[in-house]
Backbone of each chain as ProteinMPNN parsed JSONL, in Angstrom:
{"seq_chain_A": "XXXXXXXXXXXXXXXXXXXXXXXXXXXXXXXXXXXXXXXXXXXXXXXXXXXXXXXXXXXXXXXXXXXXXXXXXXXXXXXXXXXXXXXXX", "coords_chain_A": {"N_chain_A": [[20.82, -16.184, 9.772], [18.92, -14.003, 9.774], [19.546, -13.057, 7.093], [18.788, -14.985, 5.491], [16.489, -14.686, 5.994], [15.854, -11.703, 4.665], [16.079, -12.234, 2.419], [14.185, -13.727, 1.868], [12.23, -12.328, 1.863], [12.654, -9.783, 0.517], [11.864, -11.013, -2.164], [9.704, -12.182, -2.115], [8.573, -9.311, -1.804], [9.339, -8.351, -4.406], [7.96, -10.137, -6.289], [5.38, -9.457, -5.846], [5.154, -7.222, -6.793], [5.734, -7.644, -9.316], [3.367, -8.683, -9.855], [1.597, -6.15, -9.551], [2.079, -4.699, -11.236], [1.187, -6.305, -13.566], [-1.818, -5.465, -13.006], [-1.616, -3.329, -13.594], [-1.306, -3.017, -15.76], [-2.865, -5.276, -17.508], [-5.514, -3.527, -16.06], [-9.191, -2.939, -16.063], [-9.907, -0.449, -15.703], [-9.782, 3.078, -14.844], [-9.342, 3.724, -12.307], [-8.601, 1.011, -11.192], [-6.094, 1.188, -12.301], [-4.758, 3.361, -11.055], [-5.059, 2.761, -8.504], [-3.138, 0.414, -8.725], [-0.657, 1.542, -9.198], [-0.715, 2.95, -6.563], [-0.372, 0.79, -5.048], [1.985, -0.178, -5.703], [3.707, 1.773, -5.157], [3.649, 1.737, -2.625], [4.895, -0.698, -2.604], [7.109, -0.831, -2.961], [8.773, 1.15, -1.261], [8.344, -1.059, 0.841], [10.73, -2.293, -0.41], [13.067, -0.555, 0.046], [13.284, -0.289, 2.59], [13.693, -2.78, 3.306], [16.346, -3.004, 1.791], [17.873, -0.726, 3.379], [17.98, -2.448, 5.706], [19.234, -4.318, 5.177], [22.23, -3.002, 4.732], [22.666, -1.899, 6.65], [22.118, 0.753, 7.202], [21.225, 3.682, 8.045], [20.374, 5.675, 6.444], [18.352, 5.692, 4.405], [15.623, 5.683, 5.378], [14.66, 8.482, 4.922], [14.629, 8.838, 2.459], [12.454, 6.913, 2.042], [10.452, 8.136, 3.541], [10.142, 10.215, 2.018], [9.205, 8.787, -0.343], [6.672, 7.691, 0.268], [5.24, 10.362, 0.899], [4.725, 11.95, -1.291], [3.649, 9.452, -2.718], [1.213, 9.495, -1.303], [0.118, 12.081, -1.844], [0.44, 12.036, -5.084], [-1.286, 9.859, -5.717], [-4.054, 11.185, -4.449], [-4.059, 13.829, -6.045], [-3.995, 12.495, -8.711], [-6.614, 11.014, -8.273], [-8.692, 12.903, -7.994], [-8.66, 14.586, -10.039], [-9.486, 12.636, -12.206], [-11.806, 12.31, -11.063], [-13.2, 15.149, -11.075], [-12.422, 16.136, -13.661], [-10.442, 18.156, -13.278], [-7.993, 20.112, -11.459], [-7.326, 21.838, -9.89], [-10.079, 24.197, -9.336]], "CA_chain_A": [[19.366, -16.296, 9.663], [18.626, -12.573, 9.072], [20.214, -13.188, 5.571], [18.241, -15.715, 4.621], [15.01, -13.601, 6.142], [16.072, -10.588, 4.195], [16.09, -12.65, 1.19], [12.67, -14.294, 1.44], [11.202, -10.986, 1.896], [13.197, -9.257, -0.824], [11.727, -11.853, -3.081], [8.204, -11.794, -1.775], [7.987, -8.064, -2.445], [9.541, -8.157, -5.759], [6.797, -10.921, -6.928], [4.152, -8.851, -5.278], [5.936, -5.925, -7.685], [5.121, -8.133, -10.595], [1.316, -8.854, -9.863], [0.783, -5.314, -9.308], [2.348, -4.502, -12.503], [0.264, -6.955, -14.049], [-2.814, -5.53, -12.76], [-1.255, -1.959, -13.876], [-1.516, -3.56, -17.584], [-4.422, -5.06, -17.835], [-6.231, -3.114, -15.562], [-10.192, -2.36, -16.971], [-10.536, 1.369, -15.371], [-8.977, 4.085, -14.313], [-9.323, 3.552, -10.815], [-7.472, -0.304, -10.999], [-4.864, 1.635, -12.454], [-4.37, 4.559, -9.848], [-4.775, 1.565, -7.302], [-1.838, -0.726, -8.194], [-0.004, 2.03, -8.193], [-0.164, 3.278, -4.815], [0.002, -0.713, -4.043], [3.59, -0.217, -6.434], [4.788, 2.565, -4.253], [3.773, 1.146, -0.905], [5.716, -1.976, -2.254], [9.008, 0.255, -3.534], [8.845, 1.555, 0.12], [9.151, -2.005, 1.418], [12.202, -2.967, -0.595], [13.685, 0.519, 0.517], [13.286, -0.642, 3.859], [14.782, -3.981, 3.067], [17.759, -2.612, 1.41], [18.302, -0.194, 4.333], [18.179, -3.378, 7.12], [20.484, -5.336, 4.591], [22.681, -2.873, 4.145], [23.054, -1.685, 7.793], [22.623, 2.109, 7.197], [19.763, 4.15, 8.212], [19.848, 6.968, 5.196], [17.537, 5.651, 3.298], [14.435, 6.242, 5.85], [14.297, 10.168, 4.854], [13.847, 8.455, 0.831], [11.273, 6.123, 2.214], [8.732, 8.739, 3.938], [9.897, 11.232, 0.686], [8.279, 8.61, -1.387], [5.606, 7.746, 0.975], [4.87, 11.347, 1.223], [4.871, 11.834, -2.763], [2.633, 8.837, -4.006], [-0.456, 9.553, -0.748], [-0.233, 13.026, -2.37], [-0.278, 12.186, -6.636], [-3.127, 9.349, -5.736], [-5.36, 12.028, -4.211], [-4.431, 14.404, -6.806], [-5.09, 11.296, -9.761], [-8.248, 10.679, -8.364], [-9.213, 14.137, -7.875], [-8.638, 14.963, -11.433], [-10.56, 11.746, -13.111], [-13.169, 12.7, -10.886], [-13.801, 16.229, -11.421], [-11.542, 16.539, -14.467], [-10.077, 19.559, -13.011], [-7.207, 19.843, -10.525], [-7.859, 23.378, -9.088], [-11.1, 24.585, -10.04]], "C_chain_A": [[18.746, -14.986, 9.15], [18.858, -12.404, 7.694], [19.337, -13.082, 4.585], [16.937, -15.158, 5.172], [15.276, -12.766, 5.197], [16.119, -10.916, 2.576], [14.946, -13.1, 0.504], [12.157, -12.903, 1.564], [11.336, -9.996, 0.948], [12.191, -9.759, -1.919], [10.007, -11.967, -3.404], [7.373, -10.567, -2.2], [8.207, -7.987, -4.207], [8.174, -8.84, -6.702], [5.489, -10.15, -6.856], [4.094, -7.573, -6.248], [5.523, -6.212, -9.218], [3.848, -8.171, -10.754], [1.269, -7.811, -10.202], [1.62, -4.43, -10.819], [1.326, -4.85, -13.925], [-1.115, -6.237, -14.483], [-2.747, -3.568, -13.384], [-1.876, -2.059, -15.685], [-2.515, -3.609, -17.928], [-5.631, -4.53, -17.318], [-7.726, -2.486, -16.311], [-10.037, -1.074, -16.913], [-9.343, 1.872, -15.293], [-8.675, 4.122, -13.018], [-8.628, 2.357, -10.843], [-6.458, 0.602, -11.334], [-3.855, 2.241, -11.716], [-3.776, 3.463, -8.687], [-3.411, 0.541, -7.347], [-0.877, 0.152, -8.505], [0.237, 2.573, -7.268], [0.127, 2.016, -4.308], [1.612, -0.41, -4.359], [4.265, 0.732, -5.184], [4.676, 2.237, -2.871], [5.228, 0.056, -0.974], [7.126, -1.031, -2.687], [9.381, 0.982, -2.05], [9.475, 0.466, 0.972], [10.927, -2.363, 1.041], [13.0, -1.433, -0.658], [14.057, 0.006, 1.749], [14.381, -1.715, 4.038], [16.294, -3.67, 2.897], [18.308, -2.072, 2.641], [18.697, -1.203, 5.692], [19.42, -4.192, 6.315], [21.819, -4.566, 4.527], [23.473, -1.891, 5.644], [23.014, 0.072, 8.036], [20.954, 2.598, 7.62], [19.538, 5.978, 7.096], [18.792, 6.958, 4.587], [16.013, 5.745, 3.274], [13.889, 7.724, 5.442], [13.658, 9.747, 2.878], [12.829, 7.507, 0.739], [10.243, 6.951, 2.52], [8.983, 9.964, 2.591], [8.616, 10.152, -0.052], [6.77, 8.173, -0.935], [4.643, 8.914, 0.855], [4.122, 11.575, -0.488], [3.616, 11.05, -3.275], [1.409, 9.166, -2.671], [-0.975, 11.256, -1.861], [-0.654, 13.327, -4.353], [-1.382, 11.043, -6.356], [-4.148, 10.676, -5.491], [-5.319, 13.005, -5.551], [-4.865, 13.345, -8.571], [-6.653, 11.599, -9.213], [-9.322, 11.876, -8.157], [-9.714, 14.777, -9.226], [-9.547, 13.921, -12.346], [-12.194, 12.082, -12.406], [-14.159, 13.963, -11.016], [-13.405, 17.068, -12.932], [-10.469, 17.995, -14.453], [-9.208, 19.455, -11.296], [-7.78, 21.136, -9.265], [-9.052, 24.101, -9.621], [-11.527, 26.173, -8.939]], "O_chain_A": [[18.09, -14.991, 8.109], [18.26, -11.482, 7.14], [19.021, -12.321, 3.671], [16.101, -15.347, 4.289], [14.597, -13.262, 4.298], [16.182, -10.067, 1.686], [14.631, -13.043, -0.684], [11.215, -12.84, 0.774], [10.365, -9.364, 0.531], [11.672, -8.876, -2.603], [9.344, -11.88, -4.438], [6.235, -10.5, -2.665], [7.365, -7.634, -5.032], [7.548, -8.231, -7.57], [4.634, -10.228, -7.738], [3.029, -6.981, -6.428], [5.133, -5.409, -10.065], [3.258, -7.717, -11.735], [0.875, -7.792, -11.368], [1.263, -3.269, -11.015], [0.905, -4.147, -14.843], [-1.583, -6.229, -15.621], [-3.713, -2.816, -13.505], [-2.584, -1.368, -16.417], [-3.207, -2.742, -18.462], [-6.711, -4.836, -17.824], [-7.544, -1.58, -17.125], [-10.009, -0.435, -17.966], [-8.23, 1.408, -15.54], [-7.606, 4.628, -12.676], [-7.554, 2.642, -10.313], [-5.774, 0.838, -10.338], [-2.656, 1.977, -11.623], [-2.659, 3.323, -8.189], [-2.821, 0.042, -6.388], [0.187, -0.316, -8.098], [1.411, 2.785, -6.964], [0.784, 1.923, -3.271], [2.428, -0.393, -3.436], [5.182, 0.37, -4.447], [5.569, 2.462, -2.054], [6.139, -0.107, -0.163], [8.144, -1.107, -1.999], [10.553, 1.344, -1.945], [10.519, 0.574, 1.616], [11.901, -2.578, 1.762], [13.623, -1.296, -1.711], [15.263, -0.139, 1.951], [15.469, -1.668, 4.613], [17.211, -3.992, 3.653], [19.204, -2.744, 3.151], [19.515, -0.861, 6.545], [20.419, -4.605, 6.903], [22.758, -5.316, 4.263], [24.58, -1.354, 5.607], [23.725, 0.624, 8.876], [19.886, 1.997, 7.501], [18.782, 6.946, 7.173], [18.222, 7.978, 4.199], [15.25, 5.83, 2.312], [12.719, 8.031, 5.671], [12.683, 10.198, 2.278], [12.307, 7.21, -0.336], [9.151, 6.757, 1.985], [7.984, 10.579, 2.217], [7.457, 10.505, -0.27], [5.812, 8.301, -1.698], [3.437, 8.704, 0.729], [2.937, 11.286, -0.66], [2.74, 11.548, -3.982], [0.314, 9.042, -3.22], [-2.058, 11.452, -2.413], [-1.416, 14.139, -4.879], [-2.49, 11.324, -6.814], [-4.925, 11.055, -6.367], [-6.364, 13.079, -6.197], [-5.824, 13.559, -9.312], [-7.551, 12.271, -9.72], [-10.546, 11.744, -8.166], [-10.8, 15.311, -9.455], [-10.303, 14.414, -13.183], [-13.298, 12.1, -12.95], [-15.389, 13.951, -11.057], [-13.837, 18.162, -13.297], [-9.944, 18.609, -15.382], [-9.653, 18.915, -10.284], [-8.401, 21.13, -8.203], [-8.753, 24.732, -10.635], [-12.477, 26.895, -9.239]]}, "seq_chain_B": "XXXXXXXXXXXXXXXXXXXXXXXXXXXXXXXXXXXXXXXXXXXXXXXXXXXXXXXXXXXXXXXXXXXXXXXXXXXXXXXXXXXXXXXXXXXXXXXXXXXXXXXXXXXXXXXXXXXXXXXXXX", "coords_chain_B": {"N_chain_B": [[25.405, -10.404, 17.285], [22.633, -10.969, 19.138], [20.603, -13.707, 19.65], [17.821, -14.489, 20.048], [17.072, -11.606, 19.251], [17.936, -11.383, 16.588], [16.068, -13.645, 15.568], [13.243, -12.489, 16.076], [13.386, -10.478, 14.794], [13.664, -11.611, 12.058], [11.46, -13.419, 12.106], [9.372, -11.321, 12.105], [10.418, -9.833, 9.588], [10.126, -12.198, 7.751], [6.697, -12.534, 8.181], [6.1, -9.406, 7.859], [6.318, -9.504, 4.873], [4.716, -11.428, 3.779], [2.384, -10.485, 4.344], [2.598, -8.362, 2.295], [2.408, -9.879, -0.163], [0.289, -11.284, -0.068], [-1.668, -8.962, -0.163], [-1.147, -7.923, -2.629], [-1.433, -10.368, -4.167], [-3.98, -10.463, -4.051], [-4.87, -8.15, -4.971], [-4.419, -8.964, -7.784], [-5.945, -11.074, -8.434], [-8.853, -10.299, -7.437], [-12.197, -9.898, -8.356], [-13.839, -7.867, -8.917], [-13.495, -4.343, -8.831], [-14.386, -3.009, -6.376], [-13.692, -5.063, -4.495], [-10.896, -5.741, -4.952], [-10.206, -3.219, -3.838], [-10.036, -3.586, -1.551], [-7.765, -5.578, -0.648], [-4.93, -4.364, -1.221], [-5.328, -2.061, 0.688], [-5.31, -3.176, 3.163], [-3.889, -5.494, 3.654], [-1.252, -4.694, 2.7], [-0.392, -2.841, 4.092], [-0.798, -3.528, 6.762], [1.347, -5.215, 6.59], [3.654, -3.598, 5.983], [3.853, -2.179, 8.055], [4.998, -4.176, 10.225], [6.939, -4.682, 8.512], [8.291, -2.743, 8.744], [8.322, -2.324, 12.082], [10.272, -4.34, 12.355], [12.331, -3.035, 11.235], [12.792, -1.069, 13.238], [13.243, -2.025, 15.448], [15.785, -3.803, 14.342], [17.723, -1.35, 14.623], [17.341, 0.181, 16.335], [18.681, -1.86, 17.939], [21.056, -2.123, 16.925], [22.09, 0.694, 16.775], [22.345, 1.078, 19.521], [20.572, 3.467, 20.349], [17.241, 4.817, 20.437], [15.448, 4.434, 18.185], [13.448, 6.362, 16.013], [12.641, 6.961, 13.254], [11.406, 5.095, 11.583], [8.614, 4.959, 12.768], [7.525, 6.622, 12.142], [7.034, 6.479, 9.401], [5.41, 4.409, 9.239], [2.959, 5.263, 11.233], [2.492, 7.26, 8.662], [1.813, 5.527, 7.099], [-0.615, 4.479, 7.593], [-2.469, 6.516, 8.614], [-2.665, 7.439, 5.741], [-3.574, 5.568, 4.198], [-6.333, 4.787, 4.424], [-7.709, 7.029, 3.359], [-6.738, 7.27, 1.028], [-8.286, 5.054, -0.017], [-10.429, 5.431, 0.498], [-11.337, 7.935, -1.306], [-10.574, 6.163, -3.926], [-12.315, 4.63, -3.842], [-14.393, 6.087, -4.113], [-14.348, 7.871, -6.597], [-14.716, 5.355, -7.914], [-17.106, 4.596, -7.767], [-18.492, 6.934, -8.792], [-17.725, 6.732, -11.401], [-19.005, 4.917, -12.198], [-18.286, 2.092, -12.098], [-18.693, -1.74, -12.809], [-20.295, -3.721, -10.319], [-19.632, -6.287, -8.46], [-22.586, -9.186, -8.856], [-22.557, -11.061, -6.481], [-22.538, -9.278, -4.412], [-24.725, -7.783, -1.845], [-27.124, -5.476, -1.404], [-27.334, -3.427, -3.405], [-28.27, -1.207, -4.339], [-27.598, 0.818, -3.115], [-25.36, 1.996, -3.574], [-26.525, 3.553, -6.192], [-28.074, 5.104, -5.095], [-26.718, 6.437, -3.877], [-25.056, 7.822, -5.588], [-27.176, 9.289, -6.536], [-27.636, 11.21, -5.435], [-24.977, 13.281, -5.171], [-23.688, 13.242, -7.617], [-20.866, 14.464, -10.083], [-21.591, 16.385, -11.789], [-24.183, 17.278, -10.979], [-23.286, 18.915, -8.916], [-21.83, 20.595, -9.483]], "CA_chain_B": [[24.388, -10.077, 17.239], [21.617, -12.168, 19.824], [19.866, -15.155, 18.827], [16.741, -13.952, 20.054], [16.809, -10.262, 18.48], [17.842, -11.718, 14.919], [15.192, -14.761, 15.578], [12.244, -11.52, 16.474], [13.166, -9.145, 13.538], [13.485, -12.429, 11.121], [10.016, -13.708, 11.961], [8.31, -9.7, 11.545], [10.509, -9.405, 8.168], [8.703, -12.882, 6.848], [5.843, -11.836, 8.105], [5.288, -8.201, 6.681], [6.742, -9.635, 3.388], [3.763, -12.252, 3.523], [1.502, -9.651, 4.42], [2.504, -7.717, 1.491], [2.711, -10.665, -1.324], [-1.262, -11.372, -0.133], [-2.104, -7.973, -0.556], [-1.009, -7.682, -4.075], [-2.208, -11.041, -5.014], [-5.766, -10.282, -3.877], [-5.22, -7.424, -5.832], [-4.18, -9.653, -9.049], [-6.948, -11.709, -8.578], [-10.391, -10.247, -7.277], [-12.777, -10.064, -9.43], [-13.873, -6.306, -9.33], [-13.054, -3.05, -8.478], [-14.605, -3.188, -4.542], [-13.266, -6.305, -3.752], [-9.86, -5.65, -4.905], [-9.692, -2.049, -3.55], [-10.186, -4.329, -0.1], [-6.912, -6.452, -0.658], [-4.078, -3.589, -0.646], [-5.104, -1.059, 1.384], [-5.457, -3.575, 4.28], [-2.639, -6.661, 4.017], [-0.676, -3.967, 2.763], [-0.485, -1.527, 4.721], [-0.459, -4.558, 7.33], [2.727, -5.962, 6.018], [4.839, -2.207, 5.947], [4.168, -1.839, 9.72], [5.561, -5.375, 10.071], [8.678, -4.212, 8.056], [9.035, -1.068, 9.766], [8.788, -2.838, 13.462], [11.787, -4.959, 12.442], [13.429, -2.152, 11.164], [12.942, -0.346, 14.04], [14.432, -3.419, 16.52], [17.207, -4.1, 14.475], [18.545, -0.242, 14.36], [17.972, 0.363, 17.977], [19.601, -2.957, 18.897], [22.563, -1.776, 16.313], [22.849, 2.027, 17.147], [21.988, 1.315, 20.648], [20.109, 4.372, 21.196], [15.871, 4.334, 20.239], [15.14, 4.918, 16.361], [11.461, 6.388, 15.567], [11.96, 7.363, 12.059], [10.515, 4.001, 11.062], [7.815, 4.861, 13.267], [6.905, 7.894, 11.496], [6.578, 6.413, 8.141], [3.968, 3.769, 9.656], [1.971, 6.27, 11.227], [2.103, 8.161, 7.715], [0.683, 4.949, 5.89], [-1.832, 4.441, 8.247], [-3.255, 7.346, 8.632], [-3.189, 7.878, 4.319], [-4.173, 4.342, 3.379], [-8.309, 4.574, 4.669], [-8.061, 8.63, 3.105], [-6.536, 6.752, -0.514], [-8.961, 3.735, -0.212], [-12.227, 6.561, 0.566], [-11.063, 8.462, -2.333], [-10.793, 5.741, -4.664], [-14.543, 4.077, -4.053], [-15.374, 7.795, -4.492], [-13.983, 7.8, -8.134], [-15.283, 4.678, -8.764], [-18.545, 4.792, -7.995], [-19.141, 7.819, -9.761], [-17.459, 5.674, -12.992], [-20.237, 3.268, -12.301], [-17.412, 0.738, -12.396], [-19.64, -2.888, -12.665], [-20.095, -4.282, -8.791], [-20.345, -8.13, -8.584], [-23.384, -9.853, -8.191], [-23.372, -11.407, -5.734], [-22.638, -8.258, -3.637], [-25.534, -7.52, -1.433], [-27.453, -3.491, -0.887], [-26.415, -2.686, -4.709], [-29.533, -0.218, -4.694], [-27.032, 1.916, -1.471], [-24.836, 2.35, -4.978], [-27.419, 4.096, -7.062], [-28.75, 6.661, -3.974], [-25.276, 7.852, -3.222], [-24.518, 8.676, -6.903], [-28.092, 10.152, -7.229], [-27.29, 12.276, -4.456], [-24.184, 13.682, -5.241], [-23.041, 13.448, -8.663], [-20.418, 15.372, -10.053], [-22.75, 16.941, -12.557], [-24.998, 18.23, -10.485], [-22.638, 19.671, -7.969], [-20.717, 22.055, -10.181]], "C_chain_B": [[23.467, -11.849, 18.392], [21.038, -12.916, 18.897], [18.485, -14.56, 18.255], [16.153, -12.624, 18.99], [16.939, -10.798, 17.161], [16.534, -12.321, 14.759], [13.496, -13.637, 15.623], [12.271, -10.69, 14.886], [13.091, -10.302, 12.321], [11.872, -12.496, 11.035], [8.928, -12.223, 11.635], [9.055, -9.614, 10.027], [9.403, -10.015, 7.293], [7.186, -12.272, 6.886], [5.05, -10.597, 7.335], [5.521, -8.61, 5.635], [5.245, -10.859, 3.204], [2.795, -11.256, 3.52], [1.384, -8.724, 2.731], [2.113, -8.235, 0.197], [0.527, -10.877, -1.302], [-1.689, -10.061, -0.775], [-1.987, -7.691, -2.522], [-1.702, -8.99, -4.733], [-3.432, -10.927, -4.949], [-5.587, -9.148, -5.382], [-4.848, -7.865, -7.382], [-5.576, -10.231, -9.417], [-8.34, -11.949, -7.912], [-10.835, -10.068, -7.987], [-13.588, -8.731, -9.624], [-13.268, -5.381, -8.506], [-13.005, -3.219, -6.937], [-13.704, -3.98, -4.319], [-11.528, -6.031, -3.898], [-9.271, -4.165, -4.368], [-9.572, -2.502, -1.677], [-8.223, -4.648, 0.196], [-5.426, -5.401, -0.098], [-4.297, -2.477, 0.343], [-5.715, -1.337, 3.216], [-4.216, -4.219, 4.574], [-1.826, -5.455, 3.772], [0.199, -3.162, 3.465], [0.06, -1.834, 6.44], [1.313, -4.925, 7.611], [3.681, -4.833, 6.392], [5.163, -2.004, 7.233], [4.788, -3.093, 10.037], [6.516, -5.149, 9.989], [8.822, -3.263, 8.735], [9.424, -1.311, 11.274], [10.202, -3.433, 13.011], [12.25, -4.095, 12.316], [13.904, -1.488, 11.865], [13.548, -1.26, 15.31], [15.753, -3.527, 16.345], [18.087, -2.931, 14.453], [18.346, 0.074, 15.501], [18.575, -0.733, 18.863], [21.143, -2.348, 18.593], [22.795, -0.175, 17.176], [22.808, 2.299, 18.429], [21.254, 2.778, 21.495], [18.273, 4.249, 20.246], [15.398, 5.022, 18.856], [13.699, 4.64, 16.405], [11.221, 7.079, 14.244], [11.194, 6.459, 11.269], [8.663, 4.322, 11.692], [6.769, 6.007, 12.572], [6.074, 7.613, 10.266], [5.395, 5.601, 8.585], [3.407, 4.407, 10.075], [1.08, 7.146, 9.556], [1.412, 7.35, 7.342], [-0.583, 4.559, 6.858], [-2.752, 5.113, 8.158], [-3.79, 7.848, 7.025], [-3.677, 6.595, 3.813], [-5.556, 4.513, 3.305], [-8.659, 5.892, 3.214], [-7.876, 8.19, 1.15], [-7.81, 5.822, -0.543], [-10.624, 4.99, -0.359], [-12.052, 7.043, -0.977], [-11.315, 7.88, -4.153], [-11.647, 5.031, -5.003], [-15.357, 5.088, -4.965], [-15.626, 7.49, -5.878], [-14.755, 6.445, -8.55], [-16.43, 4.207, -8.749], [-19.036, 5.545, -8.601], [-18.855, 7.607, -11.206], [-18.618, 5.552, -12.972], [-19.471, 2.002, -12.857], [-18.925, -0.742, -12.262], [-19.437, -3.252, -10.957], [-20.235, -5.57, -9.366], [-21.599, -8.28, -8.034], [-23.793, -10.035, -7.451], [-23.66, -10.441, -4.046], [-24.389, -7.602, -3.281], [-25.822, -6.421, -1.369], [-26.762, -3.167, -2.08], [-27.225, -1.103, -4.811], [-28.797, 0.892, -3.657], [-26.826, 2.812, -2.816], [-25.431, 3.52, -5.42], [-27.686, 5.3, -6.108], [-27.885, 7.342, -3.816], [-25.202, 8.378, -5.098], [-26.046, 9.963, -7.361], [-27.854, 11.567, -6.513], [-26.375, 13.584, -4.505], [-23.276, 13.275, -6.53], [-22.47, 14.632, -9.058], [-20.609, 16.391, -11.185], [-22.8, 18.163, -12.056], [-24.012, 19.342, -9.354], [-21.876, 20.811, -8.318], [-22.133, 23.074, -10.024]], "O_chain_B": [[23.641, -13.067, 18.359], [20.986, -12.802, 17.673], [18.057, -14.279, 17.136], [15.182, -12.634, 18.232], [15.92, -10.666, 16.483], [15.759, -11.783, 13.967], [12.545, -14.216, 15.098], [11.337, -10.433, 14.126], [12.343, -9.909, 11.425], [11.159, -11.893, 10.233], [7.88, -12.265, 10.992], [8.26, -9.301, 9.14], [8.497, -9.526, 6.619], [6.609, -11.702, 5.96], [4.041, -10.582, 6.63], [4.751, -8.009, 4.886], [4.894, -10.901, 2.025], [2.255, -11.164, 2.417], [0.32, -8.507, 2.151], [1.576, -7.481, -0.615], [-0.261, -10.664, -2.224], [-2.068, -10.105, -1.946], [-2.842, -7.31, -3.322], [-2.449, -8.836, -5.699], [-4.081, -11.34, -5.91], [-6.061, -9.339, -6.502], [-5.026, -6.983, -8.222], [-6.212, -9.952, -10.434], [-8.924, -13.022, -7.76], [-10.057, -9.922, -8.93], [-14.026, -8.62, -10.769], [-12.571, -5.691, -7.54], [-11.987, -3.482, -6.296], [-12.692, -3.474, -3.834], [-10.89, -6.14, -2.851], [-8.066, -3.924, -4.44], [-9.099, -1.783, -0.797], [-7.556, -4.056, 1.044], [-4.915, -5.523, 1.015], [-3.275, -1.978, 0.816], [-6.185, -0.582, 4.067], [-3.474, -3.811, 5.468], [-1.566, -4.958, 4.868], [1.399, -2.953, 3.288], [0.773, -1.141, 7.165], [2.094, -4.858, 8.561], [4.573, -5.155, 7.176], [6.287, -1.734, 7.656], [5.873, -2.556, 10.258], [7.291, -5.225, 10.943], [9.845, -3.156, 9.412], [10.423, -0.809, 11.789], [11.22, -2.865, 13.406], [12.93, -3.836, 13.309], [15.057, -1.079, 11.732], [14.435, -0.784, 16.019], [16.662, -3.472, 17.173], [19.273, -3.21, 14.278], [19.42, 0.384, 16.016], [18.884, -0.658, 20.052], [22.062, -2.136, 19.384], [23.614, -0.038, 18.085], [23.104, 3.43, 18.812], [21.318, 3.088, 22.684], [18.274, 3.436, 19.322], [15.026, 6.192, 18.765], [12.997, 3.651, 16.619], [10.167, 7.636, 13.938], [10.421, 6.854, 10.395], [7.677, 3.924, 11.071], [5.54, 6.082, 12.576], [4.978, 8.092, 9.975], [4.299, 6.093, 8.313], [2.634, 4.65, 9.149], [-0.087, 7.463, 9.327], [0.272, 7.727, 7.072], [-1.632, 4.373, 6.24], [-3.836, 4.711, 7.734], [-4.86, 8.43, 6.847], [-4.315, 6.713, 2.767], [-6.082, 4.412, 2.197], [-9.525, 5.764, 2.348], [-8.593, 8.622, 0.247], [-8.45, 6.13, -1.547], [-11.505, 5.115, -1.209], [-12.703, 6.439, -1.828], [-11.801, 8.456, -5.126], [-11.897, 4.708, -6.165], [-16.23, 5.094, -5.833], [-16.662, 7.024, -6.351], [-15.432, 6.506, -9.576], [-16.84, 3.44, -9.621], [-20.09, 5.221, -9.148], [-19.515, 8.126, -12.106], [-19.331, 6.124, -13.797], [-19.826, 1.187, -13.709], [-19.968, -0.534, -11.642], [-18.349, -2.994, -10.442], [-20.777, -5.895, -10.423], [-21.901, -7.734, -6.973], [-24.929, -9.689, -7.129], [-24.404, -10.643, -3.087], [-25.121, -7.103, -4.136], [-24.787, -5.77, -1.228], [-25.649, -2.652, -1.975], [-26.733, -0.089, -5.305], [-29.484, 1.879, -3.39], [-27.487, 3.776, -3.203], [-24.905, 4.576, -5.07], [-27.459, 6.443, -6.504], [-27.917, 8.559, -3.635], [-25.385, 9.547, -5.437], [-26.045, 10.964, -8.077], [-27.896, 12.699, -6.994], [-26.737, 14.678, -4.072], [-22.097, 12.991, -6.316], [-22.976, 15.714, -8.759], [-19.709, 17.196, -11.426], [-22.258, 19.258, -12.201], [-24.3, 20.53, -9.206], [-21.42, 21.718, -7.621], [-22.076, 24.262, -10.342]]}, "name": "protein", "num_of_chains": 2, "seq": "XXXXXXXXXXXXXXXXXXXXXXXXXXXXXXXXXXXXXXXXXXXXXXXXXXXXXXXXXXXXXXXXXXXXXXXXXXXXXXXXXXXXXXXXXXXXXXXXXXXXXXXXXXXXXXXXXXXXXXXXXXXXXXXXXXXXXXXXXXXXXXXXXXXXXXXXXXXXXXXXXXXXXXXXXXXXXXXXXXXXXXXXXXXXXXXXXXXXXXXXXXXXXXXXXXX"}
C-alpha cells in the first residue's frame, strides 16, 4: 500500500510541476514568474522527500532544507531587485 | 511493517500530494496576480507539512529512534512562506499589476502606493 501511495503522490507533484511550469511560460509579470518558481522549488522539495521515503534513506533531508534554504533566500533577493532595481544599495 | 503505520503515513502522503496538486492548479488557473499569489503559498505549504509528517512517522517507525530533521524543514517553510507571499504583493503592487474587478476596497491599492512608492523613498 505505501507503494502504491508513494506513487500517487509522485505523480500528483510531478503534474503540479507541469502547471507551474506552465504558468512560468506564460506568465504576464514579473511577479507570476518569481511566484511559480518558489511554487517549483517548494514542489522539487516534495519529490525529494518522496524519493527519500521510497528509497528508505534519510540523506537526502540535509538536500531538502539546502534547497529550501536557497530558493526563500533568491525569491527575496528576485523581488528585492525588480523592486528597487538594486540589490545592495 | 504495521498495517496501521503504513495505512497513517499512506493517507498524509495522498493527502499532502493533494494539497500540493491544488495549490499549483489554483495557481494555473486564477485569474490575477492576488488571487493566485493566495493558491501556493497556502495549499502548498499545506501539503509539504503533510509530506514531512509522514516522513517523519515512517523514519522513526524504521530507525526506531525520533527523527526531527523533517521537522525542521516544515518549520523553515512556514515561517518563509507568509515573509515570500508579503514580499511578493509588495512587488506587485508597486507594478500596478491589474486587480480583478470584482475585488472589493481597490481605492486601499492606490493609498498604499501613494504612500510609499519606490520613487519617492530613495
Amino acid at each position: 500500500m505505501l507503494n502504491i501511495a508513494i506513487t500517487i503522490a509522485a505523480t500528483l507533484v510531478c503534474i503540479s510541476l507541469i502547471l507551474n511550469l506552465w504558468r512560468l511560460f506564460i506568465g504576464p509579470n514579473r511577479p507570476d514568474r518569481i511566484l511559480a518558481l518558489d511554487t517549483m522549488y517548494i514542489n522539487s522539495i516534495a519529490l525529494i522527500v518522496l524519493f527519500g521515503i521510497s528509497s528508505g534513506s534519510t540523506l537526502y533531508f540535509e538536500a531538502a532544507l539546502l534547497i529550501a534554504m536557497l530558493g526563500f533566500v533568491s525569491t527575496a533577493a528576485m523581488c528585492k531587485y525588480i523592486l528597487r532595481g538594486d540589490l545592495i544599495e | 511493517m504495521e498495517f496501521w503505520i503504513e495505512l497513517v503515513v499512506s493517507v498524509f502522503l495522498v493527502a499532502g500530494a493533494v494539497f500540493v496538486f491544488i495549490g499549483s492548479f489554483g495557481l494555473a488557473k486564477l485569474p490575477d496576480f492576488y488571487t493566485r499569489l493566495h493558491a501556493p503559498t497556502k495549499a502548498t505549504t499545506l501539503g509539504m507539512s503533510c509530506l514531512l509528517i509522514a516522513s517523519m512517522i515512517l523514519v522513526t517507525y524504521q530507525q526506531g529512534y525520533l527523527s526531527l530533521h523533517e521537522l525542521l524543514i516544515t518549520l523553515f517553510l512556514l515561517i518563509t512562506a507568509p515573509v515570500t507571499a508579503h514580499m511578493l504583493a509588495k512587488t506587485a503592487m508597486h507594478h500596478k499589476l491589474e486587480i480583478l474587478d470584482k475585488t472589493t476596497e481597490q481605492e486601499l491599492a492606490a493609498r498604499a502606493r501613494e504612500r510609499m512608492s519606490p520613487q519617492q523613498s530613495e
